[in-house]
N, C-alpha and C positions, 0 to 999 in steps of 0.2 A: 450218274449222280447217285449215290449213297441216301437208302432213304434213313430217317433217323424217326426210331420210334418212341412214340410217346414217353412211357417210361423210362426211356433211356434219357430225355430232356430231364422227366420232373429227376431223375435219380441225378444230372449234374446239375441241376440247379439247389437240389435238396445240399450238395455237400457244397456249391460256392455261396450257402447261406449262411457257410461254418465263418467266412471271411465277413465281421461288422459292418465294414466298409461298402461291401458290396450289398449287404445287404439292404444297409439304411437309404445306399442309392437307389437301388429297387424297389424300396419299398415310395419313396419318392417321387418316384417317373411315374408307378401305378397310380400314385393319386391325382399327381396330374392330368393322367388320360382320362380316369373317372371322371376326376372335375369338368376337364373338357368336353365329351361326350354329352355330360349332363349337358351342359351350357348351348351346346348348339341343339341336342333331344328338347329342351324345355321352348330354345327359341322356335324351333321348328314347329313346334306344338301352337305357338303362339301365332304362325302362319307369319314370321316374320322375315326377312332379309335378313343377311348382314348389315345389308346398308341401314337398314332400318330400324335394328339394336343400336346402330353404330349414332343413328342422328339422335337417339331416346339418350342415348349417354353423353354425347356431346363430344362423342370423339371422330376416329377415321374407322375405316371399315374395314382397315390392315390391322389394328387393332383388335377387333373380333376374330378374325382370323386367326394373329394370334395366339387369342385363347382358346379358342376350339380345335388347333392344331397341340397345343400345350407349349408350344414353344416363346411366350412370353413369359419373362423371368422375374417379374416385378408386379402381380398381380398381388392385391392388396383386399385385406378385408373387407374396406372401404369400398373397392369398386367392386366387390361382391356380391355387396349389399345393394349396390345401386344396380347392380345387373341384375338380381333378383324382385327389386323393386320394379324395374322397368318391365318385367314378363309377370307380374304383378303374382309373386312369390314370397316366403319368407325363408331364412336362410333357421336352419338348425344344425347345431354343432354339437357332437356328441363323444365321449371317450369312454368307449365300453369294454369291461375286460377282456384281456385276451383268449380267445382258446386253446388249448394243447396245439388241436390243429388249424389256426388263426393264417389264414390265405396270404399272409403280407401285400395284401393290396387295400385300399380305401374301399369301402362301401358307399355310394354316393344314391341316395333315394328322391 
Protein backbone atom coordinates (compact mmCIF):
# COMPACT_ATOMS: atom_id res chain seq x y z
CA UNK A 1 0.00 0.00 0.00
CA UNK A 2 1.26 3.52 -1.08
CA UNK A 3 1.84 5.74 1.82
CA UNK A 4 0.41 9.16 0.99
CA UNK A 5 2.25 12.07 2.62
CA UNK A 6 0.89 14.75 4.41
CA UNK A 7 1.62 17.35 1.97
CA UNK A 8 0.77 15.67 -0.67
CA UNK A 9 -3.23 15.53 0.91
CA UNK A 10 -3.11 19.23 2.14
CA UNK A 11 -1.68 19.99 -1.67
CA UNK A 12 -5.05 17.97 -3.22
CA UNK A 13 -7.13 19.22 -1.09
CA UNK A 14 -5.74 22.94 -1.29
CA UNK A 15 -6.56 22.78 -5.30
CA UNK A 16 -10.24 20.55 -4.79
CA UNK A 17 -11.09 23.88 -2.74
CA UNK A 18 -10.74 25.73 -6.17
CA UNK A 19 -14.23 23.54 -6.84
CA UNK A 20 -17.29 25.91 -4.67
CA UNK A 21 -19.16 23.03 -4.31
CA UNK A 22 -16.75 20.91 -2.82
CA UNK A 23 -15.73 23.18 -0.87
CA UNK A 24 -18.97 24.50 0.96
CA UNK A 25 -19.48 20.57 1.46
CA UNK A 26 -16.40 20.43 3.38
CA UNK A 27 -16.72 23.12 4.87
CA UNK A 28 -20.19 21.61 6.29
CA UNK A 29 -19.28 18.12 7.31
CA UNK A 30 -16.45 19.93 9.51
CA UNK A 31 -18.86 21.80 11.48
CA UNK A 32 -20.82 19.15 11.98
CA UNK A 33 -18.06 16.93 13.48
CA UNK A 34 -17.09 19.93 15.73
CA UNK A 35 -20.57 20.36 16.76
CA UNK A 36 -20.74 16.71 17.54
CA UNK A 37 -17.72 16.24 19.37
CA UNK A 38 -18.48 19.16 21.39
CA UNK A 39 -21.84 17.61 22.30
CA UNK A 40 -20.90 14.35 23.43
CA UNK A 41 -17.01 16.27 25.07
CA UNK A 42 -19.47 18.52 27.09
CA UNK A 43 -22.08 15.60 28.00
CA UNK A 44 -19.22 13.41 29.01
CA UNK A 45 -18.00 16.18 31.22
CA UNK A 46 -21.41 16.29 32.60
CA UNK A 47 -20.78 12.46 33.64
CA UNK A 48 -23.78 11.85 31.73
CA UNK A 49 -25.25 8.88 29.42
CA UNK A 50 -26.64 8.90 26.34
CA UNK A 51 -29.45 7.73 27.93
CA UNK A 52 -29.37 10.18 30.26
CA UNK A 53 -29.26 13.39 27.72
CA UNK A 54 -31.63 11.40 25.86
CA UNK A 55 -34.50 11.30 29.06
CA UNK A 56 -33.32 15.34 30.09
CA UNK A 57 -34.52 15.98 26.30
CA UNK A 58 -37.43 13.98 26.11
CA UNK A 59 -36.32 11.97 23.36
CA UNK A 60 -34.59 8.44 22.45
CA UNK A 61 -31.09 7.66 22.90
CA UNK A 62 -30.65 6.84 18.91
CA UNK A 63 -31.26 10.37 18.93
CA UNK A 64 -28.11 11.41 20.73
CA UNK A 65 -26.23 9.27 18.99
CA UNK A 66 -27.22 10.72 16.27
CA UNK A 67 -25.79 13.93 17.02
CA UNK A 68 -22.60 12.98 18.17
CA UNK A 69 -21.98 10.73 15.32
CA UNK A 70 -23.15 13.96 13.08
CA UNK A 71 -25.28 12.03 11.08
CA UNK A 72 -28.71 13.68 12.08
CA UNK A 73 -29.86 15.94 9.46
CA UNK A 74 -32.37 17.94 11.10
CA UNK A 75 -30.77 19.35 14.06
CA UNK A 76 -32.31 22.57 14.98
CA UNK A 77 -31.35 25.70 16.94
CA UNK A 78 -34.15 24.98 19.13
CA UNK A 79 -32.95 21.54 20.19
CA UNK A 80 -29.45 23.10 20.65
CA UNK A 81 -30.55 25.22 22.94
CA UNK A 82 -32.29 22.68 24.90
CA UNK A 83 -29.11 20.32 24.66
CA UNK A 84 -27.16 23.15 25.99
CA UNK A 85 -29.54 23.82 28.54
CA UNK A 86 -29.78 20.39 29.77
CA UNK A 87 -25.66 20.12 30.39
CA UNK A 88 -26.44 23.36 31.90
CA UNK A 89 -24.48 25.54 29.17
CA UNK A 90 -25.28 28.61 27.07
CA UNK A 91 -24.89 28.48 23.44
CA UNK A 92 -22.74 31.40 21.63
CA UNK A 93 -22.93 31.98 18.07
CA UNK A 94 -20.34 34.05 16.60
CA UNK A 95 -19.24 35.12 12.65
CA UNK A 96 -15.70 36.36 12.78
CA UNK A 97 -13.83 37.43 9.88
CA UNK A 98 -12.00 35.26 7.74
CA UNK A 99 -8.23 34.81 7.62
CA UNK A 100 -6.10 34.66 4.52
CA UNK A 101 -5.39 31.27 5.99
CA UNK A 102 -8.92 30.51 7.59
CA UNK A 103 -8.84 26.41 8.13
CA UNK A 104 -12.55 25.78 6.52
CA UNK A 105 -13.60 24.09 9.41
CA UNK A 106 -15.89 25.55 12.47
CA UNK A 107 -14.34 26.36 15.55
CA UNK A 108 -16.58 25.05 18.17
CA UNK A 109 -15.31 26.25 22.08
Amino acid sequence: MKKVKLENVNKDLKEKFKDKEFKRLYEVECAKVALAQKIAELRQDSNLRQIDLAKRLGTSQQFISQIETGEEKNLTISTLIKIAECLGRDINISFPKQSKKHTHCLKVT
